[in-house]
mmCIF file of the N, C-alpha and C atoms, coordinates in Angstrom:
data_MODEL
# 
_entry.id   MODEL 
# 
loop_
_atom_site.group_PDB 
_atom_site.id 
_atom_site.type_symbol 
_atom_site.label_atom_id 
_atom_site.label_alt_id 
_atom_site.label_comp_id 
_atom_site.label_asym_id 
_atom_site.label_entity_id 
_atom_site.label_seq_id 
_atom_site.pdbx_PDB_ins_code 
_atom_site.Cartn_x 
_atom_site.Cartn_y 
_atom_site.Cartn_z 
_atom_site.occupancy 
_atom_site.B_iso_or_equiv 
_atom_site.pdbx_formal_charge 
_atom_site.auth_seq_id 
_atom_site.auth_comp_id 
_atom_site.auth_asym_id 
_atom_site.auth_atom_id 
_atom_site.pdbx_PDB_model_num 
ATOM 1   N N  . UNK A 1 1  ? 75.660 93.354  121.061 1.00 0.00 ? 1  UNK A N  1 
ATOM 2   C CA . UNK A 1 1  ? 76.806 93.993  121.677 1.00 0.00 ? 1  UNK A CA 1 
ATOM 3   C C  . UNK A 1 1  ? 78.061 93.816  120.807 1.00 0.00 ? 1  UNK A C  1 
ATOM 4   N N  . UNK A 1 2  ? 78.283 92.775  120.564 1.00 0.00 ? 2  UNK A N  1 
ATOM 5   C CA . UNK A 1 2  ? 79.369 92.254  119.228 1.00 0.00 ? 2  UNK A CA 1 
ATOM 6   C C  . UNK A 1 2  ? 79.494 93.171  118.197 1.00 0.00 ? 2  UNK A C  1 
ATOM 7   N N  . UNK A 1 3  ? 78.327 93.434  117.954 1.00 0.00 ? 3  UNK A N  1 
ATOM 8   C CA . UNK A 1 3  ? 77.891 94.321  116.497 1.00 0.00 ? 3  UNK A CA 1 
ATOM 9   C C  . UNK A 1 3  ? 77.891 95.720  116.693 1.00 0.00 ? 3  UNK A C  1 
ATOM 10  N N  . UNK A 1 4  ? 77.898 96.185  117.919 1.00 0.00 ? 4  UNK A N  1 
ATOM 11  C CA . UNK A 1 4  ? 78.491 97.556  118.429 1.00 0.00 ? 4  UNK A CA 1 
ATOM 12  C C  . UNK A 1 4  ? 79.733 97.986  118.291 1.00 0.00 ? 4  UNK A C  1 
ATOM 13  N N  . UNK A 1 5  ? 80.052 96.759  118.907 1.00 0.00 ? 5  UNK A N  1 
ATOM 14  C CA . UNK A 1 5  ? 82.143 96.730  119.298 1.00 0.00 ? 5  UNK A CA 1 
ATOM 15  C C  . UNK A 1 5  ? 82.391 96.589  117.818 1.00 0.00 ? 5  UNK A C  1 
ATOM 16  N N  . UNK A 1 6  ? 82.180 96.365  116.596 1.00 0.00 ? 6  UNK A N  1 
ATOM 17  C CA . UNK A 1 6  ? 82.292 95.941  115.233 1.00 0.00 ? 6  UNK A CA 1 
ATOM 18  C C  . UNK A 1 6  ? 82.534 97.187  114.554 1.00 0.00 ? 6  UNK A C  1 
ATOM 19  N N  . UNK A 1 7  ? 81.473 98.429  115.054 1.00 0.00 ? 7  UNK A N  1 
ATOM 20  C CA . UNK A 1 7  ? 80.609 99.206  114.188 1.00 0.00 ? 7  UNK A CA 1 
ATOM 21  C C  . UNK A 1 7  ? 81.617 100.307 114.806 1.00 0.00 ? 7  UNK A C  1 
ATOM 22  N N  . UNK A 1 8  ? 81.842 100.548 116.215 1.00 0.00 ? 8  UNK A N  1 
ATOM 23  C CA . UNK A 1 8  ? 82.923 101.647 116.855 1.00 0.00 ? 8  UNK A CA 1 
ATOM 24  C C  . UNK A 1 8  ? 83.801 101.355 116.178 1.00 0.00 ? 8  UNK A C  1 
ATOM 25  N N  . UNK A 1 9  ? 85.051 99.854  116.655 1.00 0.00 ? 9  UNK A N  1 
ATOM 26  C CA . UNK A 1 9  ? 86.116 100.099 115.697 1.00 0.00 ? 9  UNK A CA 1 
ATOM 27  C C  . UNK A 1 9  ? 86.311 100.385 114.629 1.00 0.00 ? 9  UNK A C  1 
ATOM 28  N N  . UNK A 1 10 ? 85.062 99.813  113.596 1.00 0.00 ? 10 UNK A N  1 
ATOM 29  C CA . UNK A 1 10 ? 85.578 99.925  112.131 1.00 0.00 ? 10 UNK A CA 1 
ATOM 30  C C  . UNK A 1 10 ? 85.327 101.737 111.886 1.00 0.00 ? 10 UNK A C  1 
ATOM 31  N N  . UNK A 1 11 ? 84.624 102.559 112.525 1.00 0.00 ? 11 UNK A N  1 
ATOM 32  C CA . UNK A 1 11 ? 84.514 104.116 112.683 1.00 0.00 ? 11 UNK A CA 1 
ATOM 33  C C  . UNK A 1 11 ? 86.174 104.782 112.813 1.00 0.00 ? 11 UNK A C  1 
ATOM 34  N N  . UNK A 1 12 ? 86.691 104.437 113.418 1.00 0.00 ? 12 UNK A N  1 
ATOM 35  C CA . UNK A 1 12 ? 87.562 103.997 114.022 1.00 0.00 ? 12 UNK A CA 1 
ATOM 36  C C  . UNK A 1 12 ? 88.666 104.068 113.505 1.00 0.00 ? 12 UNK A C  1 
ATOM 37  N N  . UNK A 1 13 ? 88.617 103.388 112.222 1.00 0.00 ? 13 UNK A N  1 
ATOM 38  C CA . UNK A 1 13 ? 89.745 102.403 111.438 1.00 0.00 ? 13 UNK A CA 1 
ATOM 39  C C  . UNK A 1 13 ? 90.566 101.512 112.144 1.00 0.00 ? 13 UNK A C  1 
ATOM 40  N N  . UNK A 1 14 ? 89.856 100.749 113.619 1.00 0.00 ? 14 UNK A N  1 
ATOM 41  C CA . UNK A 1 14 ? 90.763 100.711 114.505 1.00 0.00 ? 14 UNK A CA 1 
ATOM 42  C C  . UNK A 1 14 ? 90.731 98.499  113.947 1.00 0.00 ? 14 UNK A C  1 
ATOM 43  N N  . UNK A 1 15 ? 91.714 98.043  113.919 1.00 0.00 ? 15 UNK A N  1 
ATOM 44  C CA . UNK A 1 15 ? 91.782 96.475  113.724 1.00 0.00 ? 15 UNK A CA 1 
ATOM 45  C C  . UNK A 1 15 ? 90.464 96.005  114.944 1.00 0.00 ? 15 UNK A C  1 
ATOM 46  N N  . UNK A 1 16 ? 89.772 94.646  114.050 1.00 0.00 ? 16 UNK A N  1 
ATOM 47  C CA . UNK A 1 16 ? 88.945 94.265  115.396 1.00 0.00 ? 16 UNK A CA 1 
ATOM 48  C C  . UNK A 1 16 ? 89.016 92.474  115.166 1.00 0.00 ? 16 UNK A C  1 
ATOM 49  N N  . UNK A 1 17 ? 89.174 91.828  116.056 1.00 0.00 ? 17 UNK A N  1 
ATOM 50  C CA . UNK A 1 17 ? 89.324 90.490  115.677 1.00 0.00 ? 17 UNK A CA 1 
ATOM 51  C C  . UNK A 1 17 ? 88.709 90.100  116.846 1.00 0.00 ? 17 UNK A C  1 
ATOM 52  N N  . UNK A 1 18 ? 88.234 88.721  116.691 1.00 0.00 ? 18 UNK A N  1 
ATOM 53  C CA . UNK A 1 18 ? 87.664 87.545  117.668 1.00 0.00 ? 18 UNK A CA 1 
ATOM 54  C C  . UNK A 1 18 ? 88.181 86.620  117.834 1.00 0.00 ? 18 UNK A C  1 
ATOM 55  N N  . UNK A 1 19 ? 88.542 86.094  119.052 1.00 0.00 ? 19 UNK A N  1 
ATOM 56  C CA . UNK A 1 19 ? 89.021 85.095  119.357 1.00 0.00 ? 19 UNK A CA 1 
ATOM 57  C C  . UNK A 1 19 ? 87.718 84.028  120.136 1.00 0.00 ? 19 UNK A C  1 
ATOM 58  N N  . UNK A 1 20 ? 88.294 82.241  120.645 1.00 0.00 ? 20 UNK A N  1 
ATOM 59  C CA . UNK A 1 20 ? 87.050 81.580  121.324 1.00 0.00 ? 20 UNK A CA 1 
ATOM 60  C C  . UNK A 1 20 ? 86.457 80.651  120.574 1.00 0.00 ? 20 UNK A C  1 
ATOM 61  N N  . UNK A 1 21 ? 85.836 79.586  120.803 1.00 0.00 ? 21 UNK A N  1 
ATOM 62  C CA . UNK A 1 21 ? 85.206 78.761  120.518 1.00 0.00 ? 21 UNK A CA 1 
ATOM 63  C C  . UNK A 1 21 ? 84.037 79.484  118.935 1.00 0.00 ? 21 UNK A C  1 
ATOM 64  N N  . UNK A 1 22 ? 83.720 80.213  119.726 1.00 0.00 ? 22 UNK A N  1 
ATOM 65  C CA . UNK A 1 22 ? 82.034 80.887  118.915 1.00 0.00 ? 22 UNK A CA 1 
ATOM 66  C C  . UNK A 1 22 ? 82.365 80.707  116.937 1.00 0.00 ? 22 UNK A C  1 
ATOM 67  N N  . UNK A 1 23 ? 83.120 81.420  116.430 1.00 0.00 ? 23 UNK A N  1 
ATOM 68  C CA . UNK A 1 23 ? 83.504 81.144  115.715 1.00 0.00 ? 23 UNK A CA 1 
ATOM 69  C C  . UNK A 1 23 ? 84.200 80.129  114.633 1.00 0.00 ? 23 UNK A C  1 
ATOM 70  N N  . UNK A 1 24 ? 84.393 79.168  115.753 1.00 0.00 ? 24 UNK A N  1 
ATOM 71  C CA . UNK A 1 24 ? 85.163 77.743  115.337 1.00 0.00 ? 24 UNK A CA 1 
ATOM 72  C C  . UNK A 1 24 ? 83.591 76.984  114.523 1.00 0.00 ? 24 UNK A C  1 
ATOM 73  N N  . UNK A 1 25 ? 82.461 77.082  115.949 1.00 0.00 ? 25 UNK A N  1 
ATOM 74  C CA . UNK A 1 25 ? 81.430 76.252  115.881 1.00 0.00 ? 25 UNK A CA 1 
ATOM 75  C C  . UNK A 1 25 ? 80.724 76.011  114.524 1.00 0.00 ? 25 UNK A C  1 
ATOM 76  N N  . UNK A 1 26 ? 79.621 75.273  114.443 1.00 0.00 ? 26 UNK A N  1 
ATOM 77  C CA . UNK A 1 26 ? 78.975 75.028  113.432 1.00 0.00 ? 26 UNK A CA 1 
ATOM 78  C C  . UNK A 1 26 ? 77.771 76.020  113.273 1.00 0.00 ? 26 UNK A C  1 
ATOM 79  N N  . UNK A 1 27 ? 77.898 77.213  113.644 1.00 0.00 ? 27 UNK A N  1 
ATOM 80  C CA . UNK A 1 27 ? 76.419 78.062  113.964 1.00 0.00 ? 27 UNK A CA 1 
ATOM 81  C C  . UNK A 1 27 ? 77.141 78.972  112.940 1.00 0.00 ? 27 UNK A C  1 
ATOM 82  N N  . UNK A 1 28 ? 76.165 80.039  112.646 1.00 0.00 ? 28 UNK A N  1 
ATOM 83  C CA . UNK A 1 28 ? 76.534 80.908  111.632 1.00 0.00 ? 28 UNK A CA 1 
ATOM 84  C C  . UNK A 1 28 ? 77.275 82.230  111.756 1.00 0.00 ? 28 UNK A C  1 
ATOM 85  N N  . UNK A 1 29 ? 77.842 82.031  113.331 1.00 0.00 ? 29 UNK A N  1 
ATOM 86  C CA . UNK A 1 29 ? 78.178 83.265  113.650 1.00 0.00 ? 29 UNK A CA 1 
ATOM 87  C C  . UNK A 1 29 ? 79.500 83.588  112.825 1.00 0.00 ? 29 UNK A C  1 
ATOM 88  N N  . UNK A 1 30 ? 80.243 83.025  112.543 1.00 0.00 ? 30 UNK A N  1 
ATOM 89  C CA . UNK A 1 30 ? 81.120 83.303  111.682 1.00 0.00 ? 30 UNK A CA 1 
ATOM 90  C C  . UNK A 1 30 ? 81.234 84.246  110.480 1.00 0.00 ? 30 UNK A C  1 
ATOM 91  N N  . UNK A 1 31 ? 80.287 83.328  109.844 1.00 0.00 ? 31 UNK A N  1 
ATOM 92  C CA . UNK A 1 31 ? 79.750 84.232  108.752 1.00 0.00 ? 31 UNK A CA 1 
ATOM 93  C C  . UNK A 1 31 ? 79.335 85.252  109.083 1.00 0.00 ? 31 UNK A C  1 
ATOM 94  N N  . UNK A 1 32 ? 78.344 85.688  110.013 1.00 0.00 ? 32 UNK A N  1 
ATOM 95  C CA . UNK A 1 32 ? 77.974 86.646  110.622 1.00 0.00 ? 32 UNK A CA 1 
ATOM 96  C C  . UNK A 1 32 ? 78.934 88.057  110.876 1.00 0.00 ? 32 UNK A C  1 
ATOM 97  N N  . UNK A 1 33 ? 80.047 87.014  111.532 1.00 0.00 ? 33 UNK A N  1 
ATOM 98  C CA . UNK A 1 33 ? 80.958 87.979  111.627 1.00 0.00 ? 33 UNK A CA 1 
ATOM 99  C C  . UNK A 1 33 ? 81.802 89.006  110.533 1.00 0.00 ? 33 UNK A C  1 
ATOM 100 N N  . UNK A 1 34 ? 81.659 88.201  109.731 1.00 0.00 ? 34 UNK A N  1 
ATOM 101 C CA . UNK A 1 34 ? 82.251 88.302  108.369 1.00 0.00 ? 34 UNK A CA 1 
ATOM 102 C C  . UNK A 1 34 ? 81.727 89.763  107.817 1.00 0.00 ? 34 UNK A C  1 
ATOM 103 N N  . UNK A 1 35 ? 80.416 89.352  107.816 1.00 0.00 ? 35 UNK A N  1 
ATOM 104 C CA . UNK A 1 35 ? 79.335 90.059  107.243 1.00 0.00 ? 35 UNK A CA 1 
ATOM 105 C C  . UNK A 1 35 ? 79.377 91.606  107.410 1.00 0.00 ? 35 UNK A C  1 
ATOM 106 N N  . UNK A 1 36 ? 79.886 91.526  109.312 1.00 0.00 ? 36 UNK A N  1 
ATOM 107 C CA . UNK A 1 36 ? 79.967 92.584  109.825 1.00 0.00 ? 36 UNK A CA 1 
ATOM 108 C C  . UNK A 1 36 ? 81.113 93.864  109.810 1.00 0.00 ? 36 UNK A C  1 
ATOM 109 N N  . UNK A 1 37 ? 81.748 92.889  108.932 1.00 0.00 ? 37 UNK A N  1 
ATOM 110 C CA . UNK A 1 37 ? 83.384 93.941  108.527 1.00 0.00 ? 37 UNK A CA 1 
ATOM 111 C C  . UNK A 1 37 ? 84.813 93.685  109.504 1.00 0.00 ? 37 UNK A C  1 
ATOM 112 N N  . UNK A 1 38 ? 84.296 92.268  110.503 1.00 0.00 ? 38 UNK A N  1 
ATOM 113 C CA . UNK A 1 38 ? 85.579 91.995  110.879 1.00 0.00 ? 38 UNK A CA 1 
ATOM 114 C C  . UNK A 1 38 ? 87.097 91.393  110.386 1.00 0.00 ? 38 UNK A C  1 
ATOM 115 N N  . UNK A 1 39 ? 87.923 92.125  111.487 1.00 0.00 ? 39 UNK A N  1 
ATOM 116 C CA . UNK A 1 39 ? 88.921 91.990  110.534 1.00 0.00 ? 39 UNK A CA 1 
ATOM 117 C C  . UNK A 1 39 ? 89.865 90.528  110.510 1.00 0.00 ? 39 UNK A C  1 
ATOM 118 N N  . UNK A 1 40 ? 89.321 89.849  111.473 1.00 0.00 ? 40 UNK A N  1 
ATOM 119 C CA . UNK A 1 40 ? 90.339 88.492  111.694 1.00 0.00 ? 40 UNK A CA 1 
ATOM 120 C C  . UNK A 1 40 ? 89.048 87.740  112.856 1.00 0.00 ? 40 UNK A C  1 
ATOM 121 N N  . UNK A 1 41 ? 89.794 86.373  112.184 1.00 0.00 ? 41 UNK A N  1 
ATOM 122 C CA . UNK A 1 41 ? 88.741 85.182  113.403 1.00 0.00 ? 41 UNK A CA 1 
ATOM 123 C C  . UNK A 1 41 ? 90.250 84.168  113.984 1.00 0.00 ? 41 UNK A C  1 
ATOM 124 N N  . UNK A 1 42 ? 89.784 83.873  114.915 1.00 0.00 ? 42 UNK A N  1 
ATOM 125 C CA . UNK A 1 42 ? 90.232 83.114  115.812 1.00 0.00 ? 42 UNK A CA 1 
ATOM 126 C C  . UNK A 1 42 ? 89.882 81.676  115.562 1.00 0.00 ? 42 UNK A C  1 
ATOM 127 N N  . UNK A 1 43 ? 90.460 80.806  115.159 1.00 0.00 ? 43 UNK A N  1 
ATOM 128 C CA . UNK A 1 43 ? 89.793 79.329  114.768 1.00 0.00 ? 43 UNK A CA 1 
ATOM 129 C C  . UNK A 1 43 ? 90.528 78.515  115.260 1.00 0.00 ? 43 UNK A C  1 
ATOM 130 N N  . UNK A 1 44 ? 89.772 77.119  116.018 1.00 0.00 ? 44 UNK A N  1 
ATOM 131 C CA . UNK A 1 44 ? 90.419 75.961  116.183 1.00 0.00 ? 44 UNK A CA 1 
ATOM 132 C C  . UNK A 1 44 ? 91.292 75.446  115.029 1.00 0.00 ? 44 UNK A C  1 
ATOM 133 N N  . UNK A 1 45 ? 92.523 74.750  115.041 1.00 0.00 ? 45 UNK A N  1 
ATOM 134 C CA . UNK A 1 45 ? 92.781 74.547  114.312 1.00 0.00 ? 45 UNK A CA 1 
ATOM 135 C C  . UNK A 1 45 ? 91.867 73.426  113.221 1.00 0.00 ? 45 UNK A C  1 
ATOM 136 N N  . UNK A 1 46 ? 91.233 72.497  113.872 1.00 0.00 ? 46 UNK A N  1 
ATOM 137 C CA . UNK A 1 46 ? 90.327 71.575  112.872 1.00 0.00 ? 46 UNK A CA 1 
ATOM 138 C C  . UNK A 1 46 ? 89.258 72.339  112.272 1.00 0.00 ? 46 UNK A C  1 
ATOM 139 N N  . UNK A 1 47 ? 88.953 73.446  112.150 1.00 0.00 ? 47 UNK A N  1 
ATOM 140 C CA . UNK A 1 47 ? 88.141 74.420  111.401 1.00 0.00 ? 47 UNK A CA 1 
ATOM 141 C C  . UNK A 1 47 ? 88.786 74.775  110.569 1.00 0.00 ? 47 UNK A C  1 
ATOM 142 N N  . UNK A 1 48 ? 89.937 75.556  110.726 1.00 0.00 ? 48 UNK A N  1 
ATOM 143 C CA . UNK A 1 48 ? 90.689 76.384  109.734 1.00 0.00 ? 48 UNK A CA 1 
ATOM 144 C C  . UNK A 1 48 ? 90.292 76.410  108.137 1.00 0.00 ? 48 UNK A C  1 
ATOM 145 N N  . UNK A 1 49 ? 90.400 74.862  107.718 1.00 0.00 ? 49 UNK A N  1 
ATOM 146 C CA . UNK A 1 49 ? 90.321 74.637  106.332 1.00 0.00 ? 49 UNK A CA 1 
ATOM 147 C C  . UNK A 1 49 ? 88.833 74.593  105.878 1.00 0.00 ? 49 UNK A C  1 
ATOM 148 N N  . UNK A 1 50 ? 87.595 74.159  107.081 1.00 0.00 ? 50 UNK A N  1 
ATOM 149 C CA . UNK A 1 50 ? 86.889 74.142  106.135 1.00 0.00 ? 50 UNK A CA 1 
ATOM 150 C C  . UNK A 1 50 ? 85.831 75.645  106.449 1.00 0.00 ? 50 UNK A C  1 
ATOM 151 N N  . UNK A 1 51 ? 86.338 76.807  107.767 1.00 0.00 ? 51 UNK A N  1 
ATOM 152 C CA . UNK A 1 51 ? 85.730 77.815  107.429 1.00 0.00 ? 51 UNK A CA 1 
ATOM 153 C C  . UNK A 1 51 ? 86.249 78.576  106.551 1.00 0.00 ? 51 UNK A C  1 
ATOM 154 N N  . UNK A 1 52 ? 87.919 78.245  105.828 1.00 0.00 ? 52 UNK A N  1 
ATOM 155 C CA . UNK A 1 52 ? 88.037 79.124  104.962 1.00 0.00 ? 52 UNK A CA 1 
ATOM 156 C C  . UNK A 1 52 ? 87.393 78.682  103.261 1.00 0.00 ? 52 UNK A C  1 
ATOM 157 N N  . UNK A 1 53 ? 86.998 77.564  103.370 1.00 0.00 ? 53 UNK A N  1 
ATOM 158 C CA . UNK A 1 53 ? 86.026 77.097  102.369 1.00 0.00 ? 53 UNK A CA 1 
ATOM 159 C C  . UNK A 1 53 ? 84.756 77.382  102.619 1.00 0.00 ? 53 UNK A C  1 
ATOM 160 N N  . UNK A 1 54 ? 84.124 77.380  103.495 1.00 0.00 ? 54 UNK A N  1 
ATOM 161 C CA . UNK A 1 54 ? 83.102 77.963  103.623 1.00 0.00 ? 54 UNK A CA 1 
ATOM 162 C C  . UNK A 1 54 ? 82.668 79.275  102.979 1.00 0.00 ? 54 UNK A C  1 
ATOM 163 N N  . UNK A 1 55 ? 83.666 80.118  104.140 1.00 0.00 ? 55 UNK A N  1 
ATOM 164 C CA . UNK A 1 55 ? 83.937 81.965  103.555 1.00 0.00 ? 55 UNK A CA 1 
ATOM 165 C C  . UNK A 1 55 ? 83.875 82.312  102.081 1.00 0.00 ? 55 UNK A C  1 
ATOM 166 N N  . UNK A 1 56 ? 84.794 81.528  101.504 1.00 0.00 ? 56 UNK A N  1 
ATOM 167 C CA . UNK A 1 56 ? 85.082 81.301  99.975  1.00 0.00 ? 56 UNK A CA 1 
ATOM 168 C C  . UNK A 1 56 ? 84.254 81.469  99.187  1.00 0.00 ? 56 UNK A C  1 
ATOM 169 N N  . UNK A 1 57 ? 83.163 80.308  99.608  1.00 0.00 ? 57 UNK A N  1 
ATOM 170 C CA . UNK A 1 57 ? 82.275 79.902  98.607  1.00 0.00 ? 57 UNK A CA 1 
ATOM 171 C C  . UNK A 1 57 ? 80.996 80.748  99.220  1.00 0.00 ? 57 UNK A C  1 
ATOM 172 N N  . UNK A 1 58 ? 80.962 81.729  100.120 1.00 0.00 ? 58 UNK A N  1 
ATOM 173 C CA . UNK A 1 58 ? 80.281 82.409  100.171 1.00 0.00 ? 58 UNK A CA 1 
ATOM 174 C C  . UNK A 1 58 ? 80.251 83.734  99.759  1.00 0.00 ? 58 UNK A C  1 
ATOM 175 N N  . UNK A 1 59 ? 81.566 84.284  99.640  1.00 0.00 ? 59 UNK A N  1 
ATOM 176 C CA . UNK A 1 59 ? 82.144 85.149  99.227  1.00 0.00 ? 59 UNK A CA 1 
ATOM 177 C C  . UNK A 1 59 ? 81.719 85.489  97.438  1.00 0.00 ? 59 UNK A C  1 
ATOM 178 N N  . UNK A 1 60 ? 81.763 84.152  96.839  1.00 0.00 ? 60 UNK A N  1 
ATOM 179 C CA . UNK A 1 60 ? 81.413 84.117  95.694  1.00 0.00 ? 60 UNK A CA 1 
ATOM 180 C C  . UNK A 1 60 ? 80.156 84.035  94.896  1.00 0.00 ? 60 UNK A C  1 
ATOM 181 N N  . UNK A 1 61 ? 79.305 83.473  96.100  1.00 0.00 ? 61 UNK A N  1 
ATOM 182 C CA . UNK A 1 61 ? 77.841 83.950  95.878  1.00 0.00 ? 61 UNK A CA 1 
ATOM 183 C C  . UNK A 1 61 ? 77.255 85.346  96.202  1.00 0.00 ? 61 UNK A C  1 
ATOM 184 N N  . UNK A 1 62 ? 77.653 85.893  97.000  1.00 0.00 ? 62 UNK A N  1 
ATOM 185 C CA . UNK A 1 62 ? 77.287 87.104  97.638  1.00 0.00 ? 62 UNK A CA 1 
ATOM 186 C C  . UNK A 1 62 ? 78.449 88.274  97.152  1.00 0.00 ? 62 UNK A C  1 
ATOM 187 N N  . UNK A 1 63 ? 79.137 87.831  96.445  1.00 0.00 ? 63 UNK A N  1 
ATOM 188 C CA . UNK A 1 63 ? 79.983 88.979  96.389  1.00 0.00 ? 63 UNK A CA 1 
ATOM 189 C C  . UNK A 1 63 ? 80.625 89.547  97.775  1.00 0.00 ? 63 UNK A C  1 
ATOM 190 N N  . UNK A 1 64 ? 81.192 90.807  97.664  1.00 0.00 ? 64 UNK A N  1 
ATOM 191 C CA . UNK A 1 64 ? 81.903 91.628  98.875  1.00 0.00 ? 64 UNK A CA 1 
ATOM 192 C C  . UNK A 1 64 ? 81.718 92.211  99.557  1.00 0.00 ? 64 UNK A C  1 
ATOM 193 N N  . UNK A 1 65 ? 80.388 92.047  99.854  1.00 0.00 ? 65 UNK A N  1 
ATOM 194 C CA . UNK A 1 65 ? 78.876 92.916  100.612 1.00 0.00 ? 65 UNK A CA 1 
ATOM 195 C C  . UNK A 1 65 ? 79.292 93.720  101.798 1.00 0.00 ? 65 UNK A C  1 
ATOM 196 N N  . UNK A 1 66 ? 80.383 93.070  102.188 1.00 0.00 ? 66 UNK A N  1 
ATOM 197 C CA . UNK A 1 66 ? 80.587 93.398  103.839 1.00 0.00 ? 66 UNK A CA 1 
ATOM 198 C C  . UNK A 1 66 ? 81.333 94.866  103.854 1.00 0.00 ? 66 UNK A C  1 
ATOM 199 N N  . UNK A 1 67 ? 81.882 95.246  103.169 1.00 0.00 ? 67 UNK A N  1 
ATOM 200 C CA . UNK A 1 67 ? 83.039 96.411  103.561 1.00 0.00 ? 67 UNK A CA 1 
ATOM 201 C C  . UNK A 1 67 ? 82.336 97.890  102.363 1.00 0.00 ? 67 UNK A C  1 
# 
């Protein structure tokens, strides 16, 4: 369902962001999200630094796959 609401807006050109726990967590949805062409995450602040290291260093293995 996520990946619906993802796939309309970005048709769309319409901004799509997530807010909530889901994203903060240690599961891969993040990335996931990423993957999917969203445009902003919602993060606890004690995440912040290391999903944007995460992203990073995924970004750089995989290149810009998403968009």
């Amino acid at each position: 369902m996520i990946e619906r609401a993802i796939t309309a807006c970005r048709k769309q050109n319409k901004y799509v962001g997530i807010c909530g726990q889901g994203p903060s967590g240690p599961s891969g949805l993040r990335q996931w999200l990423v993957q999917q062409g969203i445009t902003s995450l919602s993060l606890n602040p004690d995440s912040v630094v290391e999903t944007w290291q995460k992203l990073a260093r995924s970004e750089k293995r995989h290149g810009d796959r998403h968009h």
